[in-house]
One Martini backbone bead per residue (centre of mass of N, CA, C, O) as a GRO file, in nm:
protein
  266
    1UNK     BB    1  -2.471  -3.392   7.345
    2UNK     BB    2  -2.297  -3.242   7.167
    3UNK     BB    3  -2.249  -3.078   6.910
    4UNK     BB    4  -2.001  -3.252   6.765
    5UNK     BB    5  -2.127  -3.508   6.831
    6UNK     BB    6  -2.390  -3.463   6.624
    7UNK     BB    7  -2.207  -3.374   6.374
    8UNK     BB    8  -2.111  -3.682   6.343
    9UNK     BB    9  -2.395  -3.843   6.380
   10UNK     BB   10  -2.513  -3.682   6.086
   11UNK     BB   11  -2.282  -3.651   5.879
   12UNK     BB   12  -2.108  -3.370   5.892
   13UNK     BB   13  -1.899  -3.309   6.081
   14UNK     BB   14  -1.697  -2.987   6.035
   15UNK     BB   15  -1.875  -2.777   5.868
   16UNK     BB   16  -1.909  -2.539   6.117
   17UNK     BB   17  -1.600  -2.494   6.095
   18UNK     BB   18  -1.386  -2.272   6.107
   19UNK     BB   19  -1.141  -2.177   5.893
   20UNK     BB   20  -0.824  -2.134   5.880
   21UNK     BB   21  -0.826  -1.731   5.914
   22UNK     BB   22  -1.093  -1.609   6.001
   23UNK     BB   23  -0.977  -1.472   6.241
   24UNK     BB   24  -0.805  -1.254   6.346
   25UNK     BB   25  -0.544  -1.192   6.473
   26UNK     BB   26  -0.418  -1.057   6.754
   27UNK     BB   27  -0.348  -0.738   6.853
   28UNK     BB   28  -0.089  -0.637   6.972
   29UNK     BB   29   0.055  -0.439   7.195
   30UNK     BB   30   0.103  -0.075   7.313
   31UNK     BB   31   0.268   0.200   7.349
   32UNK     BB   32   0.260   0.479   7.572
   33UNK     BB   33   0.339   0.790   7.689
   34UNK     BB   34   0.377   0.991   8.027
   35UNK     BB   35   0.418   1.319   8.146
   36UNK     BB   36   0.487   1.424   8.421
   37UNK     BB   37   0.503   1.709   8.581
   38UNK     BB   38   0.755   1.652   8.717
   39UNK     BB   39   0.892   1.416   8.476
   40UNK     BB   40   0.841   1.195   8.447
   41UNK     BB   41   0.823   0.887   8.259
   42UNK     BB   42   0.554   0.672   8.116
   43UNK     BB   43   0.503   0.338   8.030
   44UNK     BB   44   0.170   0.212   7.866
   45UNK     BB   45   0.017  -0.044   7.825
   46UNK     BB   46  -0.160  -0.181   7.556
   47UNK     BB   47  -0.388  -0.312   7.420
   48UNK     BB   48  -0.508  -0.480   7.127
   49UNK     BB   49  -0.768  -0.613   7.240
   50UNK     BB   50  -1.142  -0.588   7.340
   51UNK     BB   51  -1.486  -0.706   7.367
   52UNK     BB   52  -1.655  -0.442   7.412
   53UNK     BB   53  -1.669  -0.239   7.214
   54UNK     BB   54  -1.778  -0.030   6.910
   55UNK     BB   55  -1.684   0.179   6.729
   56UNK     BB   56  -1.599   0.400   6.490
   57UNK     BB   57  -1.362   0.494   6.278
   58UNK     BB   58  -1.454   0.798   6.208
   59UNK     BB   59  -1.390   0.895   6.474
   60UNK     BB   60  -1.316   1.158   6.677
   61UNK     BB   61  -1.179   1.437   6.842
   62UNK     BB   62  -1.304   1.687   6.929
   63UNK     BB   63  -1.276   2.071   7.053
   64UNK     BB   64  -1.431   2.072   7.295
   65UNK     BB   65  -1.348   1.903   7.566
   66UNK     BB   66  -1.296   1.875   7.805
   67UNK     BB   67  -1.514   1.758   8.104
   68UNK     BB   68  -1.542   1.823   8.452
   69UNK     BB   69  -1.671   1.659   8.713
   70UNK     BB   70  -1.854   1.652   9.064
   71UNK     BB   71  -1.946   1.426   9.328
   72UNK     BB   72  -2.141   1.464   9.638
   73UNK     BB   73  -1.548   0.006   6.978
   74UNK     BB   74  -1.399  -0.142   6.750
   75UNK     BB   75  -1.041  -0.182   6.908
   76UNK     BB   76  -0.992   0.149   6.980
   77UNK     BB   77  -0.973   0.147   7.252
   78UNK     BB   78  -0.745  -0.062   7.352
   79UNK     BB   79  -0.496   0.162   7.161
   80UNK     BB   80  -0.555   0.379   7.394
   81UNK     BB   81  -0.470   0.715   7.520
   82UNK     BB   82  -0.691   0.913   7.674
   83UNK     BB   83  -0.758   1.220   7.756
   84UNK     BB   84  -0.858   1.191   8.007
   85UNK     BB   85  -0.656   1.016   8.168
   86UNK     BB   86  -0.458   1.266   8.149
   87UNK     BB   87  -0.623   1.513   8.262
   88UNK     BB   88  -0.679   1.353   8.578
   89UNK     BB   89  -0.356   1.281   8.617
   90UNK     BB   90  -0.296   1.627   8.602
   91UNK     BB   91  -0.494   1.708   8.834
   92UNK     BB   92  -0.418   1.473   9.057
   93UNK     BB   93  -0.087   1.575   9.054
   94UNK     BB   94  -0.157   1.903   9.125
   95UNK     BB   95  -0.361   1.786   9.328
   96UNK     BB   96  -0.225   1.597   9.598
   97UNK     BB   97  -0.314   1.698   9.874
   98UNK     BB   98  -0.619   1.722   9.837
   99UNK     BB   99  -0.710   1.401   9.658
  100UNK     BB  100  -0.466   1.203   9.777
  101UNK     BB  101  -0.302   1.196  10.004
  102UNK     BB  102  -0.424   0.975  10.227
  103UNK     BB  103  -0.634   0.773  10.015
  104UNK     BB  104  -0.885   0.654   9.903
  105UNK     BB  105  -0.890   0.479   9.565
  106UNK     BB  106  -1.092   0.449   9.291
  107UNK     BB  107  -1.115   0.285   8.951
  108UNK     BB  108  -1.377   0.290   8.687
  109UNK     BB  109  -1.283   0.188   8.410
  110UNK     BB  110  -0.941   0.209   8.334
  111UNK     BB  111  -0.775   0.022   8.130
  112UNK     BB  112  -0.472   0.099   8.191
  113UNK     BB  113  -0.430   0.317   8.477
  114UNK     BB  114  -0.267   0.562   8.508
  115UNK     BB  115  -0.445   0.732   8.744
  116UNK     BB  116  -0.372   0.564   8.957
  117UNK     BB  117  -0.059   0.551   8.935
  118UNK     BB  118  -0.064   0.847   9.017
  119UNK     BB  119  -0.156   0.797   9.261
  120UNK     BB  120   0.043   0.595   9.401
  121UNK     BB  121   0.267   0.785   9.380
  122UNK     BB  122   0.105   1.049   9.526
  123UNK     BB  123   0.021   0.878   9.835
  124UNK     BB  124  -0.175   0.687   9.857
  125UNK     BB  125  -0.312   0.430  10.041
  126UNK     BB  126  -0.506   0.344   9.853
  127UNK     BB  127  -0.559   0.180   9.476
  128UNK     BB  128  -0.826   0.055   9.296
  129UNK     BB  129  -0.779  -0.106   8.991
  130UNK     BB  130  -1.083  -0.124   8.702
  131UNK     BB  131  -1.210  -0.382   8.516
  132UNK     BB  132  -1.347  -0.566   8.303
  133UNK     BB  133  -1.317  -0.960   8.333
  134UNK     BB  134  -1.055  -0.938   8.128
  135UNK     BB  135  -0.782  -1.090   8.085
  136UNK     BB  136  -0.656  -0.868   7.904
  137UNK     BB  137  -0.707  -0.661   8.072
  138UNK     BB  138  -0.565  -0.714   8.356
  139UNK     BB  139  -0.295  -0.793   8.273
  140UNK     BB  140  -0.248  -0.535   8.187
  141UNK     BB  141  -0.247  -0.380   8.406
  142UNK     BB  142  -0.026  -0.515   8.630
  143UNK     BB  143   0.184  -0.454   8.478
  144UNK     BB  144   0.184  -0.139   8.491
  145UNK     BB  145   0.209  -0.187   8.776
  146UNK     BB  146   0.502  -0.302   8.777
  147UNK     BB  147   0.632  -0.109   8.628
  148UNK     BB  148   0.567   0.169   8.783
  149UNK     BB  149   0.664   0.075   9.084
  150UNK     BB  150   0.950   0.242   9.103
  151UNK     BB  151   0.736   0.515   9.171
  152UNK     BB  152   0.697   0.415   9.427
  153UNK     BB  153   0.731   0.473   9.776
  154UNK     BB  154   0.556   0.327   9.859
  155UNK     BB  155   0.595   0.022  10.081
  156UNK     BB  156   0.385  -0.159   9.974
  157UNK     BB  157   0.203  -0.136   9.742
  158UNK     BB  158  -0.115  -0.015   9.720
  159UNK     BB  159  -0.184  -0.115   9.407
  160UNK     BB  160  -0.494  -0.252   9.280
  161UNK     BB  161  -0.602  -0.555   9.073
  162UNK     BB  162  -0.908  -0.554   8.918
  163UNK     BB  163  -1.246  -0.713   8.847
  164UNK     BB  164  -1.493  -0.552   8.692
  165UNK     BB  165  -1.901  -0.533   8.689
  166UNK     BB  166  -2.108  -0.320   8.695
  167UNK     BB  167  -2.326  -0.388   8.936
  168UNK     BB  168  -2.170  -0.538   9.134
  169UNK     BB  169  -2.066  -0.662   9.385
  170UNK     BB  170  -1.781  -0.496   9.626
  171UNK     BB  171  -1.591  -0.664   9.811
  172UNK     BB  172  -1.343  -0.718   9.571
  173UNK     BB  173  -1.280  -0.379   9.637
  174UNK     BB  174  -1.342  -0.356   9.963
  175UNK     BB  175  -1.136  -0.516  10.120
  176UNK     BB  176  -0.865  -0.300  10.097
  177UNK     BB  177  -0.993  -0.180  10.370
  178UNK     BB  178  -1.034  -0.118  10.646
  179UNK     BB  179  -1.336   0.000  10.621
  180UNK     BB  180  -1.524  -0.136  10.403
  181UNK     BB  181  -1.809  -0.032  10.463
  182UNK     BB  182  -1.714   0.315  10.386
  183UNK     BB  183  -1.533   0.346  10.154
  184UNK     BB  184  -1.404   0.593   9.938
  185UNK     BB  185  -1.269   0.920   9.891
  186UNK     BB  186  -1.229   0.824   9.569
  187UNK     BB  187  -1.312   0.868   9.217
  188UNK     BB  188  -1.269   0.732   8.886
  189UNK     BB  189  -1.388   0.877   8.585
  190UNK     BB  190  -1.273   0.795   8.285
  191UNK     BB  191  -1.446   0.762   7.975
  192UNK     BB  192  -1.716   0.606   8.059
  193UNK     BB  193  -2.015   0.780   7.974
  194UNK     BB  194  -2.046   0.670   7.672
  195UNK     BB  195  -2.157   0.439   7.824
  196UNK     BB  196  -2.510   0.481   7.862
  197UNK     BB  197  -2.675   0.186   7.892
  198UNK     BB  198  -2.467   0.186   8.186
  199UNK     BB  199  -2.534   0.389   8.395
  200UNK     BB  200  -2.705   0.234   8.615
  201UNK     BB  201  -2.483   0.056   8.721
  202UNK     BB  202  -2.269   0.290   8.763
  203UNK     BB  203  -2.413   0.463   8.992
  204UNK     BB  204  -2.424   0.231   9.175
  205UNK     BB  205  -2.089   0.193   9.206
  206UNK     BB  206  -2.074   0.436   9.327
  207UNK     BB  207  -2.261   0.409   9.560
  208UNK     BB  208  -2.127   0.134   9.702
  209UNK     BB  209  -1.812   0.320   9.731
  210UNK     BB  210  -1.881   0.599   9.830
  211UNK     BB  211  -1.810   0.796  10.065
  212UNK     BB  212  -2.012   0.888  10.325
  213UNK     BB  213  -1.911   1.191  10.260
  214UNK     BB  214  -1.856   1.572  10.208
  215UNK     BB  215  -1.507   1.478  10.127
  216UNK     BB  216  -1.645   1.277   9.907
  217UNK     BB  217  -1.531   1.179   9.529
  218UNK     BB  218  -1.634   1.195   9.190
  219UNK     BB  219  -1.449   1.206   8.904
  220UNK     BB  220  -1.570   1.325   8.581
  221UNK     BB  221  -1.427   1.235   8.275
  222UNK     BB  222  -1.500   1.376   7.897
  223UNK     BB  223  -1.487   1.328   7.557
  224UNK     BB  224  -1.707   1.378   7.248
  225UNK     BB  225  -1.652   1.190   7.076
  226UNK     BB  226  -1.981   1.133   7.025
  227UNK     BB  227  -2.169   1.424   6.941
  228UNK     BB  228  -2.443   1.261   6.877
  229UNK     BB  229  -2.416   1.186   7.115
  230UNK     BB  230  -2.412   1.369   7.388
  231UNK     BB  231  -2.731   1.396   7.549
  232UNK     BB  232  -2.671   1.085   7.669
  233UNK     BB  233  -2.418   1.108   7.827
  234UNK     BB  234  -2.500   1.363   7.978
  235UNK     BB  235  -2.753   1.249   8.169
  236UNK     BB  236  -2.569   1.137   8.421
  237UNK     BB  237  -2.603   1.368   8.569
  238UNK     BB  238  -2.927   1.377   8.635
  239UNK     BB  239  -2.916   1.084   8.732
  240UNK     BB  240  -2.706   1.145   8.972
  241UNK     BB  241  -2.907   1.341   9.111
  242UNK     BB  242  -3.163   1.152   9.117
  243UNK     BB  243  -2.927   0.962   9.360
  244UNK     BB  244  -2.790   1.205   9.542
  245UNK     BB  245  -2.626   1.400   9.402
  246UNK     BB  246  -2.353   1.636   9.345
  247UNK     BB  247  -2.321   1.841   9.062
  248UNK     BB  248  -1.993   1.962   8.987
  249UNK     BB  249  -1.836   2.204   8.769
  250UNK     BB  250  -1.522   2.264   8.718
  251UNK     BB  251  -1.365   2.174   8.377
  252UNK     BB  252  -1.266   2.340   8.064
  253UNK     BB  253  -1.102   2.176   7.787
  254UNK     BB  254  -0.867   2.209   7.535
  255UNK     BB  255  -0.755   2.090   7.280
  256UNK     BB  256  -0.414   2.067   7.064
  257UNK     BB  257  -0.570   1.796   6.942
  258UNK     BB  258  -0.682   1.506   6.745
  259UNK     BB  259  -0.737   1.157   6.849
  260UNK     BB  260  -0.844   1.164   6.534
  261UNK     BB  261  -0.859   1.170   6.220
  262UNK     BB  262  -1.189   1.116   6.168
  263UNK     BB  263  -1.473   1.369   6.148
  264UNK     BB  264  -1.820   1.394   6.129
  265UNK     BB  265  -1.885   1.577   6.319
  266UNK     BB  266  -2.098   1.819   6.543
   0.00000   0.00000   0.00000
């Protein structure tokens, strides 16, 4: 016997039905623009919300800046194209010979997707774009993609937009490569290890996704929204050395300004 009909049967009726209103409507979808160094302006649609962290309003982006490795939260995550997404978008369409081109590409947690996007305009031979398996992630990736199909000049397009769950079986990644067994050339973690209690999750995901090979590598850039975990964020990388990678930091950039209204400071 369901809830409802228990509560019909104890003569309760719906009084545990929230009334009409109780819950806010879903925030509508929004868009920003991305400009590539070439010259295209990429128009990027944004989710009005879902359901994965929770920040405080108060945090915005600190002036410490981008900081990029290499490895040998409110709804207010929804409606933003965070620095990092840009600035490894950026950092991968300036260096496109040697990192994207002919390349077998992932990215995990990718949000709106952008990084791929860039990937797959810049000649990469496959793309899969990945993000926790809500319908409203995925259904706005793939929107995404198509929108901004018109900028790939391989055709059929490379990029796969997938649902994925950090540290579960990687099939339906793997499945897009000519030898699913060998794993992708490069990975794309933008802005995802601020969510520290999932680092073994993500960690152990790159490691079933990354070819092992000495020229395939892991791009992990990120902000410290949050600096009062610093500390707790970058574990990641100690984290991942102790599983067995090889962490070189490329390089550390400062922001022309801050990504929220609010900061509590450092």
């Amino acid at each position: 016997m369901g809830l409802e009909l228990q509560d019909e049967a104890l003569g309760f009726g719906d009084i545990f039905k929230e009334p009409e209103g109780y819950f806010p409507p879903p925030k509508p979808p929004t868009f920003s623009e991305h400009r590539m160094l070439s010259g295209d302006t990429l128009s990027i649609r944004l989710v009005g919300s879902h359901p994965l962290y929770c920040i405080p309003l108060t945090v915005k982006d600190t002036l410490i800046a981008q900081r990029q490795f290499r490895l040998t939260f409110s709804d207010l995550e929804g409606y933003l194209l965070w620095n990092a997404a840009r600035t490894i978008s950026d950092f991968l369409e300036d260096n496109a010979s040697e990192w994207v081109e002919g390349k077998d590409i992932l990215e995990l947690g990718a949000g709106a997707g952008l990084p791929s996007i860039i990937c797959a305009i810049m000649g990469a031979k496959i793309v899969v774009v990945t993000d926790y398996p809500d319908h409203d992630l995925i259904d706005n990736m793939q929107i995404n993609a198509s929108t901004c199909e018109k900028f790939i000049k391989k055709q059929p397009s490379p990029l796969h937009v997938e649902g994925y769950k950090w540290g579960d079986p990687t099939g339906c990644i793997c499945r897009y490569l000519e030898s699913p067994s060998e794993g992708f050339d490069v990975l794309i973690l933008a802005d995802v290890i601020y969510n520290h209690p999932q680092h073994h999750s993500l960690i152990n995901s790159v490691k079933m996704t990354l070819k092992r090979s000495k020229a395939s590598v892991a791009f992990v850039v990120f902000t410290p929204y949050q600096p009062w975990l610093l500390e707790k964020i970058t574990a990641f990388f100690p984290k991942a050395e102790q599983s067995g990678f090889t962490v070189k930091k490329i390089f550390q950039k400062v922001m022309d300004k801050l990504l929220f209204e609010d900061d509590p400071g450092v």
